[in-house]
PDB file of N, H, CA, C and O in Angstrom:
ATOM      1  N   UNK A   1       0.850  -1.168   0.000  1.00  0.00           N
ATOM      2  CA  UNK A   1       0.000   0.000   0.000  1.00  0.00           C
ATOM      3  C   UNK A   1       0.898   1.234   0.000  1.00  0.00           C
ATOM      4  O   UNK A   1       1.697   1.376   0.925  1.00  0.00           O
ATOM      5  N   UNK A   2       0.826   2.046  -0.880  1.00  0.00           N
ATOM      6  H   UNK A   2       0.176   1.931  -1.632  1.00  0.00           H
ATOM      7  CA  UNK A   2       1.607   3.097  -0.528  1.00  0.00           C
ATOM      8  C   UNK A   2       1.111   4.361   0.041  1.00  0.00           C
ATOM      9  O   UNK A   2      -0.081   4.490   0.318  1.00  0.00           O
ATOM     10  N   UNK A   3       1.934   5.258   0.220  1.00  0.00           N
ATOM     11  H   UNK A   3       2.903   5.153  -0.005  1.00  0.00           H
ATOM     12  CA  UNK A   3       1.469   6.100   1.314  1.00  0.00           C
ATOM     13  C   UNK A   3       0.872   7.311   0.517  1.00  0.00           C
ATOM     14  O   UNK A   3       1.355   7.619  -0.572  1.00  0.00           O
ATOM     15  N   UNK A   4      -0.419   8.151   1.188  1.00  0.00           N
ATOM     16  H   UNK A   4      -0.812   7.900   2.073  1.00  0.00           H
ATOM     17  CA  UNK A   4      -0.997   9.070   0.731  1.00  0.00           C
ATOM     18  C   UNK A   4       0.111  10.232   1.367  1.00  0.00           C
ATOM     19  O   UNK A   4       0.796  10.227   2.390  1.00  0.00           O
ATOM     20  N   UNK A   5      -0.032  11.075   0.424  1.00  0.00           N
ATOM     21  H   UNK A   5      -0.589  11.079  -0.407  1.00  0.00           H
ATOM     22  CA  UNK A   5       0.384  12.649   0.985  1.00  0.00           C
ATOM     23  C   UNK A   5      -0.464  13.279   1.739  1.00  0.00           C
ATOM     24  O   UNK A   5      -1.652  12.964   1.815  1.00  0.00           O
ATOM     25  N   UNK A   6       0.238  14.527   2.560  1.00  0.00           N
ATOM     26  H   UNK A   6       1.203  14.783   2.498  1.00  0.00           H
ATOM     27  CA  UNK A   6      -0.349  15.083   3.789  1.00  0.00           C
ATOM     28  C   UNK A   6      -2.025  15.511   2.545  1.00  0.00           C
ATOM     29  O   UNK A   6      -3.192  15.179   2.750  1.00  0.00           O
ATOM     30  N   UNK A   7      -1.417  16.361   1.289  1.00  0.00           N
ATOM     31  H   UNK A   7      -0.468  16.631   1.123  1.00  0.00           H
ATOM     32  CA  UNK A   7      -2.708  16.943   0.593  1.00  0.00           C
ATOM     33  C   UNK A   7      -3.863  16.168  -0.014  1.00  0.00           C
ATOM     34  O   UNK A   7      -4.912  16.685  -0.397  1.00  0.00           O
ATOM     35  N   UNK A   8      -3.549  14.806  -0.068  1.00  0.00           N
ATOM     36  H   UNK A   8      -2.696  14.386   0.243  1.00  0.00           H
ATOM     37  CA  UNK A   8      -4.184  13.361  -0.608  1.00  0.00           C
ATOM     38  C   UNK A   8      -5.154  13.210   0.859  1.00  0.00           C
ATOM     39  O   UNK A   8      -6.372  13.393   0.854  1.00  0.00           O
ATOM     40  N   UNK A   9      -4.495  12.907   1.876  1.00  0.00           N
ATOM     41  H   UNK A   9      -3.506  12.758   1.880  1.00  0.00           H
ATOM     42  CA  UNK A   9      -5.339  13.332   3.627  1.00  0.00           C
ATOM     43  C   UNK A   9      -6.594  14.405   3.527  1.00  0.00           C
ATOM     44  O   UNK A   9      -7.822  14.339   3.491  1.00  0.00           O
ATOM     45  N   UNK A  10      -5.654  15.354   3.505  1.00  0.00           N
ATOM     46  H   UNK A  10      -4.656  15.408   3.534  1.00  0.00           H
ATOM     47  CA  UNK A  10      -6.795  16.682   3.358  1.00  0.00           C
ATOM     48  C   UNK A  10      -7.694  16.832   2.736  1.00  0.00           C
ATOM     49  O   UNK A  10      -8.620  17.574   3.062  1.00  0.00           O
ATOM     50  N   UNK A  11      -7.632  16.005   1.431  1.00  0.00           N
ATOM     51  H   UNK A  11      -6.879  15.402   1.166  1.00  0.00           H
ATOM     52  CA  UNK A  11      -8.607  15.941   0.574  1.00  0.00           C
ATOM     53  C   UNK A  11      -9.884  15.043   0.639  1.00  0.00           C
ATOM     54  O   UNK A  11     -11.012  15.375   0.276  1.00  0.00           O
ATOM     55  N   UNK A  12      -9.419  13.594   1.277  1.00  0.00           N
ATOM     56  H   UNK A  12      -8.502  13.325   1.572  1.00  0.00           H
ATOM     57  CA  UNK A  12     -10.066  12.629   1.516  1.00  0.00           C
ATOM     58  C   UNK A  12     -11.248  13.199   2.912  1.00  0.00           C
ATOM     59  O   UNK A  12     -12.465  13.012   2.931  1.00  0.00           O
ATOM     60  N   UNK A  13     -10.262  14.034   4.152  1.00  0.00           N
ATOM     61  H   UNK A  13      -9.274  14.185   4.137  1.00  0.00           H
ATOM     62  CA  UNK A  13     -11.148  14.878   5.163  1.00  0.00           C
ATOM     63  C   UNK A  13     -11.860  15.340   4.932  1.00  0.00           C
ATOM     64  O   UNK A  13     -12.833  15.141   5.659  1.00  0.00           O
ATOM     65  N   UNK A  14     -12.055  16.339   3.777  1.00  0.00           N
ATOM     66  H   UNK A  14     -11.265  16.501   3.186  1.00  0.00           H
ATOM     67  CA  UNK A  14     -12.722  17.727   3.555  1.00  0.00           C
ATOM     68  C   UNK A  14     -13.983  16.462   2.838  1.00  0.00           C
ATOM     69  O   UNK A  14     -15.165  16.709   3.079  1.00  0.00           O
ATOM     70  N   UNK A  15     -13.696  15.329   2.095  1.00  0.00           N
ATOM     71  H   UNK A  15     -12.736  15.128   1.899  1.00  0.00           H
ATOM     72  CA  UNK A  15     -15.159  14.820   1.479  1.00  0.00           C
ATOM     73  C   UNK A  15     -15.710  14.205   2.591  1.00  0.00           C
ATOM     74  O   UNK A  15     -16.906  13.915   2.625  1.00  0.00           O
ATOM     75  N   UNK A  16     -14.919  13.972   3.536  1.00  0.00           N
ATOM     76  H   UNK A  16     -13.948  14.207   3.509  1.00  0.00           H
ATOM     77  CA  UNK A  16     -15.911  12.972   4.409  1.00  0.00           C
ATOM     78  C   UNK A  16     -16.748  14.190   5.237  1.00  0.00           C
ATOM     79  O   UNK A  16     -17.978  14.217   5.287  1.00  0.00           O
ATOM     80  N   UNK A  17     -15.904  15.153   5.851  1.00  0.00           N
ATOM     81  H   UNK A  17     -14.906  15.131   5.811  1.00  0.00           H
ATOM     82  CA  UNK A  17     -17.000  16.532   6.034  1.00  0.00           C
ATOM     83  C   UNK A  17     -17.649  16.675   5.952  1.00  0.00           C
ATOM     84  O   UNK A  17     -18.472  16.731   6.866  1.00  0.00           O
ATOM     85  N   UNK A  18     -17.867  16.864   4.767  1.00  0.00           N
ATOM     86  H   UNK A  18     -17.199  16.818   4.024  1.00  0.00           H
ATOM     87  CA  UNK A  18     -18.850  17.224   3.999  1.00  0.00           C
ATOM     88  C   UNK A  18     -19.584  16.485   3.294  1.00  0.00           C
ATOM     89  O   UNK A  18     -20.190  16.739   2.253  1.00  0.00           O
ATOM     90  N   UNK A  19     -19.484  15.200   4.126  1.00  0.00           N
ATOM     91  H   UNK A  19     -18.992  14.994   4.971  1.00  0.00           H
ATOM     92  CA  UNK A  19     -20.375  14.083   2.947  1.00  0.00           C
ATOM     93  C   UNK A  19     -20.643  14.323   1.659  1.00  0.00           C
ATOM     94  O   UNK A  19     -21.839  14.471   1.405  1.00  0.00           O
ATOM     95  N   UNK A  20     -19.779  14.417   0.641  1.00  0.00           N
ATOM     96  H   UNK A  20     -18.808  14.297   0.847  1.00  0.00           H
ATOM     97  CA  UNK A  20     -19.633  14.323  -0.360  1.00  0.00           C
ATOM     98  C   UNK A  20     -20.395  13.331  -1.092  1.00  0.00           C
ATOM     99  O   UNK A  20     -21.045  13.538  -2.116  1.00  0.00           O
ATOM    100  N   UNK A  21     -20.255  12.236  -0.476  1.00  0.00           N
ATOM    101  H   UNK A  21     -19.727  12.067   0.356  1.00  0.00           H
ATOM    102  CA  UNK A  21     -20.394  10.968  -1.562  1.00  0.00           C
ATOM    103  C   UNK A  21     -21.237  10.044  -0.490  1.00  0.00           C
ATOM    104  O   UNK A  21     -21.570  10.346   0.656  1.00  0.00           O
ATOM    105  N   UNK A  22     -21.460   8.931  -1.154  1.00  0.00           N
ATOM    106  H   UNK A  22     -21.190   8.686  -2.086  1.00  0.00           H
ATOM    107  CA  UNK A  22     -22.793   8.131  -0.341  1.00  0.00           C
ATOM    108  C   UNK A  22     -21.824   7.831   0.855  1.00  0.00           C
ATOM    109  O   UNK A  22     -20.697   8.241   1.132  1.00  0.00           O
ATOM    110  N   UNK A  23     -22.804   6.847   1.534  1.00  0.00           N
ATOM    111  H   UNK A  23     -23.719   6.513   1.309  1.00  0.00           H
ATOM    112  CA  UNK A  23     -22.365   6.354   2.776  1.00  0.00           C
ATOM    113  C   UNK A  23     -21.069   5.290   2.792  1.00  0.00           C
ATOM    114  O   UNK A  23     -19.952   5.340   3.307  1.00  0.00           O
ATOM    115  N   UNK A  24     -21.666   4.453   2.098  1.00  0.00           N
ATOM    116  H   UNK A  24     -22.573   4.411   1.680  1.00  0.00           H
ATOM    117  CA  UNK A  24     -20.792   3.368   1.673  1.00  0.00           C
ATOM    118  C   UNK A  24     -19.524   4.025   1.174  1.00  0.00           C
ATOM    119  O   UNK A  24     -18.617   3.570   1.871  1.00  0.00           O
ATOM    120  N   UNK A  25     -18.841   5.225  -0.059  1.00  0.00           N
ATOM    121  H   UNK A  25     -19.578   5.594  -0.625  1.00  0.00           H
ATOM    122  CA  UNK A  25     -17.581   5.794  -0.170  1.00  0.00           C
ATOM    123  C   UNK A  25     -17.374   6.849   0.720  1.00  0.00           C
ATOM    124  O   UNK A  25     -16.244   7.332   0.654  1.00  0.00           O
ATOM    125  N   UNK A  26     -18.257   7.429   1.663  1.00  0.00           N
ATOM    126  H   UNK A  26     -19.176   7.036   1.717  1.00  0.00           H
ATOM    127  CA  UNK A  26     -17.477   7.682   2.968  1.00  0.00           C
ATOM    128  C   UNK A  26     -17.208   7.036   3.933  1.00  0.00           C
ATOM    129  O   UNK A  26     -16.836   7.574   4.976  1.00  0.00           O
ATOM    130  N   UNK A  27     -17.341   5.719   3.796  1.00  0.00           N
ATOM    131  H   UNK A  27     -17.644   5.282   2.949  1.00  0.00           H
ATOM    132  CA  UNK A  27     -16.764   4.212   4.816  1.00  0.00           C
ATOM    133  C   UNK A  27     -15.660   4.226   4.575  1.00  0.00           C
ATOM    134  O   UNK A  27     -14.706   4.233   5.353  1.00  0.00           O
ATOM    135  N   UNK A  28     -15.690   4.233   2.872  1.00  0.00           N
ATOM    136  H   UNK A  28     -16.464   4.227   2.240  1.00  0.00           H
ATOM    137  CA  UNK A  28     -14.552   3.467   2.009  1.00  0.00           C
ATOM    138  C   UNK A  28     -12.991   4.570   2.823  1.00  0.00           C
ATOM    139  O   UNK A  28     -11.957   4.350   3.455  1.00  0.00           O
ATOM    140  N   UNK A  29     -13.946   6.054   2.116  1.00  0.00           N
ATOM    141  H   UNK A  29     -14.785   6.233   1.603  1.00  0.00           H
ATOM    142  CA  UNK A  29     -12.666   6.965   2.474  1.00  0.00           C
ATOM    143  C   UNK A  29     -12.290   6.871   3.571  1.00  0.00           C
ATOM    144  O   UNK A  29     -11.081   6.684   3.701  1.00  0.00           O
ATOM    145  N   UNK A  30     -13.031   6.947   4.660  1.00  0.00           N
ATOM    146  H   UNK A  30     -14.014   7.099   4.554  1.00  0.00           H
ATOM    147  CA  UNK A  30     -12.755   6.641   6.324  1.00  0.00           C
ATOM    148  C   UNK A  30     -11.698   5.703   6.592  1.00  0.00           C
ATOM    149  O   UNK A  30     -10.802   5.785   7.432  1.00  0.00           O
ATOM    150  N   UNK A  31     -11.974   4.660   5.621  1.00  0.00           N
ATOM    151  H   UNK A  31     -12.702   4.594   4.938  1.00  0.00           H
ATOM    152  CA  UNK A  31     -11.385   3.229   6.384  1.00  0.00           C
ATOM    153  C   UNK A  31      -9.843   3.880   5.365  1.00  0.00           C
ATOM    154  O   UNK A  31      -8.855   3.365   5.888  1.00  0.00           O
ATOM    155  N   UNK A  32      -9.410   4.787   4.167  1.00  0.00           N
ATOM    156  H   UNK A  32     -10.213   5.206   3.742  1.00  0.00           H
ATOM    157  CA  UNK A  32      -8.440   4.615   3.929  1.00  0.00           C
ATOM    158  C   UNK A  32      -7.768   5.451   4.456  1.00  0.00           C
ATOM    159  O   UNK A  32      -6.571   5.180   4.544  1.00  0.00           O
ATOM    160  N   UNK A  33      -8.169   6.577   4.929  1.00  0.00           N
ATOM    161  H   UNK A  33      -9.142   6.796   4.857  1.00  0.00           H
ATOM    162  CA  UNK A  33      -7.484   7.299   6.136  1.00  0.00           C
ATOM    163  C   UNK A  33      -6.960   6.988   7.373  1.00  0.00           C
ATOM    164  O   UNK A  33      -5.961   7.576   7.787  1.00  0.00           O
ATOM    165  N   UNK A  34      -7.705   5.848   8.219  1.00  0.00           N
ATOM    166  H   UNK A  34      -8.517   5.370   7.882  1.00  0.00           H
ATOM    167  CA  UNK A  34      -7.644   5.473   9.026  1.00  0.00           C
ATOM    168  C   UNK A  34      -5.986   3.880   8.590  1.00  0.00           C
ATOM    169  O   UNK A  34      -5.000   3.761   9.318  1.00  0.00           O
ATOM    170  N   UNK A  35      -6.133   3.375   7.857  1.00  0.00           N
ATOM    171  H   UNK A  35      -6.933   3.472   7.266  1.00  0.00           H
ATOM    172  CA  UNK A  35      -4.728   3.066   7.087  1.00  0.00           C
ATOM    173  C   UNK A  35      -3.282   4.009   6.877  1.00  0.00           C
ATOM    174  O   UNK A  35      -2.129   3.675   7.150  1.00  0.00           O
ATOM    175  N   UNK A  36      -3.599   4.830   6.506  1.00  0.00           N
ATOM    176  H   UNK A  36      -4.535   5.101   6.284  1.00  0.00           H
ATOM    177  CA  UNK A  36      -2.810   6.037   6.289  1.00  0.00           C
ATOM    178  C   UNK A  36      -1.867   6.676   7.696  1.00  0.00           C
ATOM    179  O   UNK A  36      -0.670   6.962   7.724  1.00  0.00           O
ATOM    180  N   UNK A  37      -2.635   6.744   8.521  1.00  0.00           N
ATOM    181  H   UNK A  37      -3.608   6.512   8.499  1.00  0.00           H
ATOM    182  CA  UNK A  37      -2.484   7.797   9.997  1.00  0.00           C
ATOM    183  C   UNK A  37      -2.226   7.055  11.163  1.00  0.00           C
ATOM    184  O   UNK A  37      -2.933   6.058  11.308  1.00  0.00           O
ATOM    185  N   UNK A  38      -1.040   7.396  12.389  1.00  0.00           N
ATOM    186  H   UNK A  38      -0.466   8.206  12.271  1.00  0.00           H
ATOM    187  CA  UNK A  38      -1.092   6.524  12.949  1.00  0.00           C
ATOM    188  C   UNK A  38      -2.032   6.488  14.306  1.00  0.00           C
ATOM    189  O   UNK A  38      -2.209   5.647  15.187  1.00  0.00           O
ATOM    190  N   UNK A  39      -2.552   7.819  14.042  1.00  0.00           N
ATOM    191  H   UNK A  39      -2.408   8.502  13.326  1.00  0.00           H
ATOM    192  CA  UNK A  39      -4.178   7.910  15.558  1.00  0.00           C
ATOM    193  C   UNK A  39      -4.805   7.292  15.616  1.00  0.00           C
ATOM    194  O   UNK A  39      -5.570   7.328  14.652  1.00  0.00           O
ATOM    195  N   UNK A  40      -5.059   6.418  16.454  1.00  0.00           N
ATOM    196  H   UNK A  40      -4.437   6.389  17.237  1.00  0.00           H
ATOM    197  CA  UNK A  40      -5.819   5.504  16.851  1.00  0.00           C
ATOM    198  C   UNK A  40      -7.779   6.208  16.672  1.00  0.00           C
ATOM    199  O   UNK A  40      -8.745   5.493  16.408  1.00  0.00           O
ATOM    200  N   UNK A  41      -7.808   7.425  16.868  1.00  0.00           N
ATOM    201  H   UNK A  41      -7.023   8.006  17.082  1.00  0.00           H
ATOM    202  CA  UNK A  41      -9.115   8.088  16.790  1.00  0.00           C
ATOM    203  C   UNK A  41      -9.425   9.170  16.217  1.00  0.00           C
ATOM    204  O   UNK A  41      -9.958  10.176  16.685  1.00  0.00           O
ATOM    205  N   UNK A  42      -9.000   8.887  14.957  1.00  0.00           N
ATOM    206  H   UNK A  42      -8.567   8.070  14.577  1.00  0.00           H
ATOM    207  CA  UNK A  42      -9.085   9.563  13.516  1.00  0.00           C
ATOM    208  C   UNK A  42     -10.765  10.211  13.375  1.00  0.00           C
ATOM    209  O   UNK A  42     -11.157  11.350  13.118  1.00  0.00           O
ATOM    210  N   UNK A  43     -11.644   8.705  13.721  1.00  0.00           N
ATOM    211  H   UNK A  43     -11.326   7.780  13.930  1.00  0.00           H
ATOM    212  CA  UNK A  43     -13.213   8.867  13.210  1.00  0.00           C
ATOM    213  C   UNK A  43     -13.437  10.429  14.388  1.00  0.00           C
ATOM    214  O   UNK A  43     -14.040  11.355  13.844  1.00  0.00           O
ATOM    215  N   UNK A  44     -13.104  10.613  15.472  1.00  0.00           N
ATOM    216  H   UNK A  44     -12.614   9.861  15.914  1.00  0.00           H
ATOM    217  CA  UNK A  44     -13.458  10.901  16.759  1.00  0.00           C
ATOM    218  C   UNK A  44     -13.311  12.466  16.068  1.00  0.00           C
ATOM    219  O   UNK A  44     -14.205  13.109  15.517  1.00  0.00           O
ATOM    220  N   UNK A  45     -11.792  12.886  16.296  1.00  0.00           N
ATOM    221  H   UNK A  45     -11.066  12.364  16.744  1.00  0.00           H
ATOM    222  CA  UNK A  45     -11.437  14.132  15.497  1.00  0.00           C
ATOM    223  C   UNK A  45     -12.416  14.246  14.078  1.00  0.00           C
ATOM    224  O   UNK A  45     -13.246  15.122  14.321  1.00  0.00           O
ATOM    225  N   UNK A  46     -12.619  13.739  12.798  1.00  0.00           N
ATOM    226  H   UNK A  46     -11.945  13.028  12.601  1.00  0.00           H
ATOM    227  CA  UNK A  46     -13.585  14.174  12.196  1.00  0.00           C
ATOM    228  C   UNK A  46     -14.832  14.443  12.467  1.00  0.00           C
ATOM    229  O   UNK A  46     -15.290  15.514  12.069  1.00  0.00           O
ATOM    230  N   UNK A  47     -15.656  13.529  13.203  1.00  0.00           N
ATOM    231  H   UNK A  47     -15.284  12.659  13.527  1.00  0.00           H
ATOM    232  CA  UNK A  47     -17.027  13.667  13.403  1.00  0.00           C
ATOM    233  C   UNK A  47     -17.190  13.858  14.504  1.00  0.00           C
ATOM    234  O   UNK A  47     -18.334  13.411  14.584  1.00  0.00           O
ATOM    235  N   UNK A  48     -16.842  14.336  15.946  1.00  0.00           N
ATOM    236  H   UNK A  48     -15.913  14.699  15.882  1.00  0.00           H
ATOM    237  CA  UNK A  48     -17.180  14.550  16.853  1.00  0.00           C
ATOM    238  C   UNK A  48     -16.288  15.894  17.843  1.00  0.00           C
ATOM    239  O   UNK A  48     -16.107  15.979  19.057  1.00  0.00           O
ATOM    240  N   UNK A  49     -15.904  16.747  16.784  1.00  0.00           N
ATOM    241  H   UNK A  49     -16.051  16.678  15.797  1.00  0.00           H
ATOM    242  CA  UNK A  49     -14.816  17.437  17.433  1.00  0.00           C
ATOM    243  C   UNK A  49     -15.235  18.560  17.745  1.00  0.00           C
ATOM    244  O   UNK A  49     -15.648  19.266  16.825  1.00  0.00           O
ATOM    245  N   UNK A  50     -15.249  18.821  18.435  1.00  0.00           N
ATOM    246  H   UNK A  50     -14.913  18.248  19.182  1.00  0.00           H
ATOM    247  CA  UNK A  50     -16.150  19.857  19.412  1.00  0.00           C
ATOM    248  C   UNK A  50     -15.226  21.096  19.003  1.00  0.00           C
ATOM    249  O   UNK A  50     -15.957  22.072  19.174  1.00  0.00           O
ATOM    250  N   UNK A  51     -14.283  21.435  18.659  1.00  0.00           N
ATOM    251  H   UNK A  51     -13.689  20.642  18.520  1.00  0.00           H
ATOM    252  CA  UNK A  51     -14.005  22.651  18.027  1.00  0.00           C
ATOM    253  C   UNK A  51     -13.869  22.861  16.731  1.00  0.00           C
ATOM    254  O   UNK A  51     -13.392  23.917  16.316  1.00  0.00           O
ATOM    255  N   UNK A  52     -14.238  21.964  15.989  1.00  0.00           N
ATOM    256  H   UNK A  52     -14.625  21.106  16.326  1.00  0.00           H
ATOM    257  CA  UNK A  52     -14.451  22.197  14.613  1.00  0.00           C
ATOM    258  C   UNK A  52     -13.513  22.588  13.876  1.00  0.00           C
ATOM    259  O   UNK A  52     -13.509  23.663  13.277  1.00  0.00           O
ATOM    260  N   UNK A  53     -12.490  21.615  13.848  1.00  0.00           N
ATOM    261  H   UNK A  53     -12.494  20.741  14.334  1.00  0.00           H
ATOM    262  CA  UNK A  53     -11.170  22.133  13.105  1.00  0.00           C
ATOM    263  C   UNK A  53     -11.357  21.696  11.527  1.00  0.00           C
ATOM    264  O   UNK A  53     -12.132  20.811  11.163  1.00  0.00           O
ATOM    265  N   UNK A  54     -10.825  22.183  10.977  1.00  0.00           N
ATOM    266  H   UNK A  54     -10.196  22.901  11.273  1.00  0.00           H
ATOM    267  CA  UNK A  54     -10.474  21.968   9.566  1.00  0.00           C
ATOM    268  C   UNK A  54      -9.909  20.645   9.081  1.00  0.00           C
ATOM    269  O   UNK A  54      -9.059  19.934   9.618  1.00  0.00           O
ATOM    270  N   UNK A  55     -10.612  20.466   7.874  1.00  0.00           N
ATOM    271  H   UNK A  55     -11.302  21.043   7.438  1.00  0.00           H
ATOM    272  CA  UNK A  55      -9.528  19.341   7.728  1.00  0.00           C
ATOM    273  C   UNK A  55      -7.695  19.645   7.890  1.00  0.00           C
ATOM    274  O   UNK A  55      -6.789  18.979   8.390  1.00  0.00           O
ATOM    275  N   UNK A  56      -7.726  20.542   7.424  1.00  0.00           N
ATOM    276  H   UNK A  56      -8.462  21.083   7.018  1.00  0.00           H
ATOM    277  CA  UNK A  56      -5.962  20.846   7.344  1.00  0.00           C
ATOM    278  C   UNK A  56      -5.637  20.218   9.204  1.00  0.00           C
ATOM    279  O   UNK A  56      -4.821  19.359   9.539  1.00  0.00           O
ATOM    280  N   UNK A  57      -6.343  20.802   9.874  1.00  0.00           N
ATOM    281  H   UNK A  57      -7.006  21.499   9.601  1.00  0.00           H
ATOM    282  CA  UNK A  57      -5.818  20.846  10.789  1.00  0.00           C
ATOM    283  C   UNK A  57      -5.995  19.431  11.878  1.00  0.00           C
ATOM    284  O   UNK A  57      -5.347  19.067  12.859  1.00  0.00           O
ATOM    285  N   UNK A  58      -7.335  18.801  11.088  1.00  0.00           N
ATOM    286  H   UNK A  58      -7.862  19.096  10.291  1.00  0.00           H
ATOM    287  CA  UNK A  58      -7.146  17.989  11.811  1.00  0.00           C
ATOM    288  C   UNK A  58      -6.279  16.690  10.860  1.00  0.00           C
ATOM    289  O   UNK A  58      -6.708  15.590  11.209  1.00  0.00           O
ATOM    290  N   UNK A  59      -5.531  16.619  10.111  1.00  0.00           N
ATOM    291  H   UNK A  59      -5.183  17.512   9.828  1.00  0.00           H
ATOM    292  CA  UNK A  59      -4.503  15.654   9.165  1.00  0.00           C
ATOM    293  C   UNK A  59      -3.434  16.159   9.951  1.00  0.00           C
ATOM    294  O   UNK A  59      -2.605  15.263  10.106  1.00  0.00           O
ATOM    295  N   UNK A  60      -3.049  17.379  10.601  1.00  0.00           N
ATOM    296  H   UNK A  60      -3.723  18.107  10.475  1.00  0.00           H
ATOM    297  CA  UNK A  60      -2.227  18.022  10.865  1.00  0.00           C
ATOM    298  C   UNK A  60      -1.612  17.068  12.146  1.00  0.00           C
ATOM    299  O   UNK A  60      -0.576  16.412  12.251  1.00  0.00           O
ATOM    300  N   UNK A  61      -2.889  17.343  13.167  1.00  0.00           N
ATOM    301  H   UNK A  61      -3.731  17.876  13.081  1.00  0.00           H
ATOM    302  CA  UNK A  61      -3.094  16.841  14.128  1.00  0.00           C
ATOM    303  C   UNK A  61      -2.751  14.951  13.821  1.00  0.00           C
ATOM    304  O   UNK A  61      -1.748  14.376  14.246  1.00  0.00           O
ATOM    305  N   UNK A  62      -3.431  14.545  13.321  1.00  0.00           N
ATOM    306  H   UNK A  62      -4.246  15.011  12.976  1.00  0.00           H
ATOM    307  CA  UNK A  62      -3.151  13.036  13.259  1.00  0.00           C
ATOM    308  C   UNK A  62      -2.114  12.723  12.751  1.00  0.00           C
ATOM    309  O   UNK A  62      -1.879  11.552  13.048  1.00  0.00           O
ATOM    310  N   UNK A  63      -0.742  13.479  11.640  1.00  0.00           N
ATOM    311  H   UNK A  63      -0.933  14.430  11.399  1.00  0.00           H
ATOM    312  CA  UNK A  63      -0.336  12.804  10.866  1.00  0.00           C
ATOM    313  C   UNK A  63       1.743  13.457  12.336  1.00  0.00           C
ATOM    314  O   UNK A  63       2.893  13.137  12.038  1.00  0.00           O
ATOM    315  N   UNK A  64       1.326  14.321  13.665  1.00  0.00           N
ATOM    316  H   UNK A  64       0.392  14.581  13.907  1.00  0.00           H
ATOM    317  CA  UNK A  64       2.030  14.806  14.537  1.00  0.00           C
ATOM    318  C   UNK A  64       1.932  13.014  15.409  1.00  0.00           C
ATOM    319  O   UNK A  64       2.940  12.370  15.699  1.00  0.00           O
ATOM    320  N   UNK A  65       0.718  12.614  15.629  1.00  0.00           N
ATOM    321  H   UNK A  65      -0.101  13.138  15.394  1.00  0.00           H
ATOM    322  CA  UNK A  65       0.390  11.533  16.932  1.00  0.00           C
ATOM    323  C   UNK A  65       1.430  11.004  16.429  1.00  0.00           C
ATOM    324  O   UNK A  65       1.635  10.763  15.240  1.00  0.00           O
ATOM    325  N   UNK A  66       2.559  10.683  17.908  1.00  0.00           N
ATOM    326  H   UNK A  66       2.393  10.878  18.875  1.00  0.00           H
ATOM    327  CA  UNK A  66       3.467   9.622  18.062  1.00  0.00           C
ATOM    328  C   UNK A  66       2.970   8.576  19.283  1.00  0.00           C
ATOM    329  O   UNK A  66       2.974   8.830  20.488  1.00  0.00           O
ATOM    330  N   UNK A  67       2.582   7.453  18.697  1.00  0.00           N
ATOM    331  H   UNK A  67       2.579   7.247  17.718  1.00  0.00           H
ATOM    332  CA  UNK A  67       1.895   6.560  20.325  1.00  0.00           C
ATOM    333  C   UNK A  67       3.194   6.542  21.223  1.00  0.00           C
ATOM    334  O   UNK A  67       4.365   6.917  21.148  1.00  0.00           O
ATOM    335  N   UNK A  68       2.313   5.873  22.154  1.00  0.00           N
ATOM    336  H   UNK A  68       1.363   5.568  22.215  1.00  0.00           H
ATOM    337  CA  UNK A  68       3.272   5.647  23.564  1.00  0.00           C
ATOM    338  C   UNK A  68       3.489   4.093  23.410  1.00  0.00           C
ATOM    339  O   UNK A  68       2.426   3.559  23.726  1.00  0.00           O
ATOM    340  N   UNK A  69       4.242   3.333  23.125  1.00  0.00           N
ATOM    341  H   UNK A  69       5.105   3.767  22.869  1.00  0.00           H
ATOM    342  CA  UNK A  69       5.065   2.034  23.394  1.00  0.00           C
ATOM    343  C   UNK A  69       5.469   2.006  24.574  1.00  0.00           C
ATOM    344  O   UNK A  69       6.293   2.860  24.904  1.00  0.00           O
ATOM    345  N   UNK A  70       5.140   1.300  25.277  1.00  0.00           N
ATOM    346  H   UNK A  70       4.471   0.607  25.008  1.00  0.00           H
ATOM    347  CA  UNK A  70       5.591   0.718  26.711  1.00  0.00           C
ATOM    348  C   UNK A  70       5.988  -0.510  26.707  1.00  0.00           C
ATOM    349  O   UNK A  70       5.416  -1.442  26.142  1.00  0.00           O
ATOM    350  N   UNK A  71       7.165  -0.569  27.451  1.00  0.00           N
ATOM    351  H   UNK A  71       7.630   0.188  27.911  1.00  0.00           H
ATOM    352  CA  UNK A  71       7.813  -2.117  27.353  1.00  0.00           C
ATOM    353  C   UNK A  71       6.980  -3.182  27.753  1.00  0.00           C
ATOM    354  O   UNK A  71       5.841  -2.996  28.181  1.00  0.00           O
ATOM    355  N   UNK A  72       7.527  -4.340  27.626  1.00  0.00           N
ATOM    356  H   UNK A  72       8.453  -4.491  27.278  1.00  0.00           H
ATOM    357  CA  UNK A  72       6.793  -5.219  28.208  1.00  0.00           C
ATOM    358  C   UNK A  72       7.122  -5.767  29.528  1.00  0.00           C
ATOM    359  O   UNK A  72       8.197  -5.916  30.109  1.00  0.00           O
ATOM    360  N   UNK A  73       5.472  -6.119  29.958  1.00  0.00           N
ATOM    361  H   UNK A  73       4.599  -5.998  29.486  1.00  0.00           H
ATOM    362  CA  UNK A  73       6.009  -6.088  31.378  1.00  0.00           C
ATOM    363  C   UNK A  73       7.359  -7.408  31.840  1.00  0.00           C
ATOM    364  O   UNK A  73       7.771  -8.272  31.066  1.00  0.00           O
ATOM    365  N   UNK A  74       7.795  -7.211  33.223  1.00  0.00           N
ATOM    366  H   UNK A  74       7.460  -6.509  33.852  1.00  0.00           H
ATOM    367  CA  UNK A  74       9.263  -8.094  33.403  1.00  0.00           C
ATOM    368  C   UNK A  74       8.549  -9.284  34.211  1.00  0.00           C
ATOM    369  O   UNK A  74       9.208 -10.246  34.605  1.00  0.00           O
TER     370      UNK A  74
END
């Protein structure tokens, strides 16, 4: 799979936004973003974000998330 660009992101955001397209190709797009990014709560930031960021900003935001790896326990 190769990798989308930050503006390929932004673009895919701004349709799911804005429901662009039926349900089923805003699954599709969802699920290829969610491939793409390593945030665990990609859907959360688009559809439930209480300050209403932009797409720019929220690709911005997801494409910064570095998880936390914790060793394993001894």
């Amino acid at each position: 799979m190769s990798q989308l660009t930050r503006t390929e992101l932004i673009e895919l955001v701004e349709r799911i936004i804005s429901a662009e397209g039926s349900e089923a190709e805003i699954d599709d797009w969802l699920t290829i973003v969610q491939q793409h990014v390593p945030h665990p709560e990609i859907s959360n930031l688009i559809f439930w974000n209480e300050e209403e960021w932009t797409a720019t900003q929220i690709v911005d935001e997801v494409l910064a998330y570095q998880p936390i790896i914790l060793p394993p326990p001894s």
